[in-house]
Backbone bond lengths (Angstrom), bond angles and torsions (degrees), N, CA, C in turn:
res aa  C-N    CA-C-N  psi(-1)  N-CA   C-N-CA  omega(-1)  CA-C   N-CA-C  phi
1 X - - - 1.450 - - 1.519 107.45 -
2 X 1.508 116.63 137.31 1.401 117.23 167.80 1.015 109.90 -154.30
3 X 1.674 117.06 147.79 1.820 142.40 -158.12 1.222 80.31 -121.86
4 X 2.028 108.37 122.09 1.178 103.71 165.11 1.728 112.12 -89.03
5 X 1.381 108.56 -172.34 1.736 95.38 -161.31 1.344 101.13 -79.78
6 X 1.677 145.22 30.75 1.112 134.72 165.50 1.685 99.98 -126.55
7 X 1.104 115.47 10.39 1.836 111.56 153.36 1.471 89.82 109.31
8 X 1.588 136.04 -23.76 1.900 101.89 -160.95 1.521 86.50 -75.78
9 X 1.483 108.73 144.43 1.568 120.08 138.75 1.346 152.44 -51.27
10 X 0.860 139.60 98.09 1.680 131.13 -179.85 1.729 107.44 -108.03
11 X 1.450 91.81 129.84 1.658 101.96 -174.81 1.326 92.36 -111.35
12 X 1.201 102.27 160.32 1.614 119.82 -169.31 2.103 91.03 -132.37
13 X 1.429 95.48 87.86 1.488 103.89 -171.37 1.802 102.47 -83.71
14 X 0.938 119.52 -3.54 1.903 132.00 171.63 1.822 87.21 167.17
15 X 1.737 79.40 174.27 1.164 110.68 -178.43 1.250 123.12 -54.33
16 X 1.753 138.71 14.07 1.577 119.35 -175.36 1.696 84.17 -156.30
17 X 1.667 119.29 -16.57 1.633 104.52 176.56 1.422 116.26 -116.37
18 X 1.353 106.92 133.17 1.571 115.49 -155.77 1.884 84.54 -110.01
19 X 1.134 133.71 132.92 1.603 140.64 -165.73 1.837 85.18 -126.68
20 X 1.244 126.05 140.19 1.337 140.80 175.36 1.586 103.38 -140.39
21 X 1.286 100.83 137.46 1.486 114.26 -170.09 1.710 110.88 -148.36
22 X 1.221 108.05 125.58 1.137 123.52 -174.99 1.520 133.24 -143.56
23 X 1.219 127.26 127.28 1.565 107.11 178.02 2.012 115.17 -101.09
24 X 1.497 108.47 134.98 1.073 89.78 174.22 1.878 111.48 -133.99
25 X 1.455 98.38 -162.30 1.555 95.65 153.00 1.404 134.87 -46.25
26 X 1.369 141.54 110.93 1.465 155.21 -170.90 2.083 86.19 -66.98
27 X 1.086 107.12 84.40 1.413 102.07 169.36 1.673 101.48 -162.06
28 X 1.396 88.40 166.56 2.199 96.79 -155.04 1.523 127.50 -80.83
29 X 1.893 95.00 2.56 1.251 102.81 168.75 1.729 128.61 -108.89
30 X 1.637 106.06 -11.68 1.732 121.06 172.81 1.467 113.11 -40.07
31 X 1.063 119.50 -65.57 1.241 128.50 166.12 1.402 130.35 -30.02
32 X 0.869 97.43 -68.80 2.005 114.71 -174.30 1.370 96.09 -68.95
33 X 1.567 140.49 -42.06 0.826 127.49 143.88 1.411 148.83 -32.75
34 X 1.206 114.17 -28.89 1.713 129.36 -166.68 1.227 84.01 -95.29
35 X 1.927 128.36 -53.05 1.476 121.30 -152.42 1.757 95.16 -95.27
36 X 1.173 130.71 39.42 1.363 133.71 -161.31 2.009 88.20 -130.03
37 X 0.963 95.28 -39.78 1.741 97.93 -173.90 1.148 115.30 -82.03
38 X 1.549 124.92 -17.35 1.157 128.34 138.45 1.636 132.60 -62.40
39 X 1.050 123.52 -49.47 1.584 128.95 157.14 0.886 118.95 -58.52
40 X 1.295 144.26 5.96 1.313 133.33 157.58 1.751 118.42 -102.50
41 X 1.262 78.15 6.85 1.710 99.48 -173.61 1.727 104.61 -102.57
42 X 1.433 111.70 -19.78 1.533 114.55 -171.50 1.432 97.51 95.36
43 X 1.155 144.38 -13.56 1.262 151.53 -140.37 1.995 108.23 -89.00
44 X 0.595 114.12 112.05 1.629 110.50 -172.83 1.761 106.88 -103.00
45 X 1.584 131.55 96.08 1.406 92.57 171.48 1.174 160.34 -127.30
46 X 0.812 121.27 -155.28 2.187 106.20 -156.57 1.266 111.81 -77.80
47 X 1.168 129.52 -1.35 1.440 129.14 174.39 1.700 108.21 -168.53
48 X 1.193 109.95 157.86 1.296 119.59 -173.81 1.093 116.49 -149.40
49 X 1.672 140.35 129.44 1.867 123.79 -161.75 1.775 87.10 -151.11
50 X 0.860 108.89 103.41 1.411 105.33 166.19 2.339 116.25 -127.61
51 X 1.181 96.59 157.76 1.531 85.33 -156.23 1.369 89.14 -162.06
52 X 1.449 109.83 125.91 1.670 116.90 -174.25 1.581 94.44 -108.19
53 X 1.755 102.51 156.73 1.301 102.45 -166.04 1.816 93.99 -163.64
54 X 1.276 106.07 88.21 1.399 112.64 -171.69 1.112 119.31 87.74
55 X 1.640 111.13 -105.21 1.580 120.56 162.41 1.109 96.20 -110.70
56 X 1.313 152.96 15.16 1.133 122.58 174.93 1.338 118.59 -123.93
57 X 1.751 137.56 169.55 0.840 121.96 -167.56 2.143 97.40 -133.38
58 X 1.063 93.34 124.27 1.566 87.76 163.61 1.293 129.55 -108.41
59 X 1.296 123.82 155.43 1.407 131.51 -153.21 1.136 109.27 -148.05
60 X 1.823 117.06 127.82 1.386 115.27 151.41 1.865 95.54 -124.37
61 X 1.516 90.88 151.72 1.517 102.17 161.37 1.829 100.13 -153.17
62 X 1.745 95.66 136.12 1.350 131.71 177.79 1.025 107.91 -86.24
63 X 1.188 135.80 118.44 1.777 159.22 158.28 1.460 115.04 -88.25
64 X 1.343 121.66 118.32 1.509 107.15 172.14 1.411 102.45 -109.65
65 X 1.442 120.25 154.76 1.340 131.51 -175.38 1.541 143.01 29.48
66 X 1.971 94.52 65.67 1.061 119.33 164.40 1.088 141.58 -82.09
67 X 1.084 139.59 107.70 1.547 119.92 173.10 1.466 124.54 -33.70
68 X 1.135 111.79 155.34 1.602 115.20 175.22 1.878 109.05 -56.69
69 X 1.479 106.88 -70.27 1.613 99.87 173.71 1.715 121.91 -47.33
70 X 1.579 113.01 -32.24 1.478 104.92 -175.54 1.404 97.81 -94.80
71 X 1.606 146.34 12.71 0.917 125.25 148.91 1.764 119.13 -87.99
72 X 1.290 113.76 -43.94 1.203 120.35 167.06 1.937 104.60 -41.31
73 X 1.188 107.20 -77.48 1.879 108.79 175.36 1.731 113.36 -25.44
74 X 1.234 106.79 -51.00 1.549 105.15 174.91 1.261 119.96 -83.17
75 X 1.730 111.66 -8.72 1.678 96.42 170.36 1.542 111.73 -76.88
76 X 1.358 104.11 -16.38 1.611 115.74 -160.82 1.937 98.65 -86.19
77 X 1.574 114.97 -28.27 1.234 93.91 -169.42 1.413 89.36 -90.76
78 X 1.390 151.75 -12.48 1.018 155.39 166.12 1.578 118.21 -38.20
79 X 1.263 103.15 -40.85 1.801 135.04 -162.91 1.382 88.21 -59.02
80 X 1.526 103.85 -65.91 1.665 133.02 -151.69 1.956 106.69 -81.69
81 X 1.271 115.66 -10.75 1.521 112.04 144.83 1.441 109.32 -47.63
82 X 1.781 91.00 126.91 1.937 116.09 170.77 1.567 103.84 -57.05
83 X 1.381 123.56 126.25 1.139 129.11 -170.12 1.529 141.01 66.94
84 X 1.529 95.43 9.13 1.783 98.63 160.84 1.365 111.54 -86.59
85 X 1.847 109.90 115.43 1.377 100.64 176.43 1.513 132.00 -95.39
86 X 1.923 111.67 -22.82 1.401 100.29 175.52 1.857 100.74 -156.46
87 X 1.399 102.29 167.31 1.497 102.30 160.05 1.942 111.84 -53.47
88 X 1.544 98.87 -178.96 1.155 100.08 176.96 1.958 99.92 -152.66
């Protein structure tokens, strides 16, 4: 498991699925954003759970077969989305 230094999470649930979890702002662009940094990667991924809850919005998304550096890189641009405020 590793918290990059701006709080999103990336779990390393076995060897090929990387799970990222984050809570942020409940607003209509977090999302498309988070799953946007994957598509530009070719990256399609295997699960997606998002769930608003007041103002806030929590998020997991499942990645299969990342490398260690390109999962770490996407936890970090993940971090740096406007309105992600913490792990969960």
């Amino acid at each position: 498991m590793s918290t990059t230094s701006h709080g999103v999470l990336a779990l390393k649930r076995s060897n090929s699925i990387v799970r990222y979890c984050f809570e942020a702002d409940a607003e209509p662009g977090v999302l498309p954003r988070a799953l946007e940094l994957l598509a530009k990667r070719g990256l399609v991924p295997a699960r997606v759970f998002a769930q608003a809850d007041a103002d806030a919005l929590n998020v997991e998304i499942e990645v299969v077969g990342l490398a260690s550096d390109t999962a770490e890189h996407i936890g970090l641009c993940l971090s740096q989305i406007v309105g992600v405020r913490q792990t969960f």
